[in-house]
C-alpha positions in Angstrom: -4.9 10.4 7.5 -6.2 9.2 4.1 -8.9 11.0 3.1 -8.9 12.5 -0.1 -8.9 9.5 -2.6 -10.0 6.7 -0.1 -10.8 4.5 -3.1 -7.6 4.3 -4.7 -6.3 3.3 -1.0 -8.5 0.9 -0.5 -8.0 -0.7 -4.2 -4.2 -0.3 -3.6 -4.8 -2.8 0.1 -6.9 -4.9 -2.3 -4.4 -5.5 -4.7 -2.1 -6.0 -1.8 -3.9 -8.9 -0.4 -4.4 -10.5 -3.2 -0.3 -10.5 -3.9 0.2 -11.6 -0.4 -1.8 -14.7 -0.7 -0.5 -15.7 -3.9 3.2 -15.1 -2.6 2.6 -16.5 1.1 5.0 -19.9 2.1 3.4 -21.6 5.0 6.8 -22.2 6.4 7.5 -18.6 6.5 5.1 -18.0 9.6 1.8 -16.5 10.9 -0.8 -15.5 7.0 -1.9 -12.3 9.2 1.1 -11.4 10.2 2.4 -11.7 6.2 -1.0 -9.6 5.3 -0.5 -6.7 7.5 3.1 -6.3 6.6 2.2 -6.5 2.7 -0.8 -4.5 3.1 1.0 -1.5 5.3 3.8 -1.3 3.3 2.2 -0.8 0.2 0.0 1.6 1.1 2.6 3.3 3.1 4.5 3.5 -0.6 1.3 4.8 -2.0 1.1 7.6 0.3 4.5 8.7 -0.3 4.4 8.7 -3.4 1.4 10.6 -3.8 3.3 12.9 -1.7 6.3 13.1 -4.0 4.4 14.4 -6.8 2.1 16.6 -4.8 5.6 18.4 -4.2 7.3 18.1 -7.7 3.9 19.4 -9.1 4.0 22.5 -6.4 8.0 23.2 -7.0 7.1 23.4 -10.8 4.3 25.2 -11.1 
């Protein structure tokens, strides 16, 4: 669940999108299909990453 910095998510999907359309190749198959896998995995990165440091923080404080 996303829910305490929604914004920065929601930039991050942005961003996302924006990368996918500059890097789609029609050839390559379905634009949606290219948009939700860009989209998901980036976010999904986001989240663990914020989740990384949300554990080094707590181990070193």
């Amino acid at each position: 669940m996303i829910k305490p910095n929604q914004k920065e998510f929601y930039q991050k999907g942005l961003c996302s999108m924006w990368q996918a359309y500059q890097t789609y190749q029609l050839d390559k198959g379905s634009i949606g299909t290219y948009f939700n896998y860009m989209v998901r995995n980036r976010i999904i990165d986001l989240m663990r990453k914020k989740w990384l440091d949300k554990d080094h923080d707590t181990f070193f404080y």
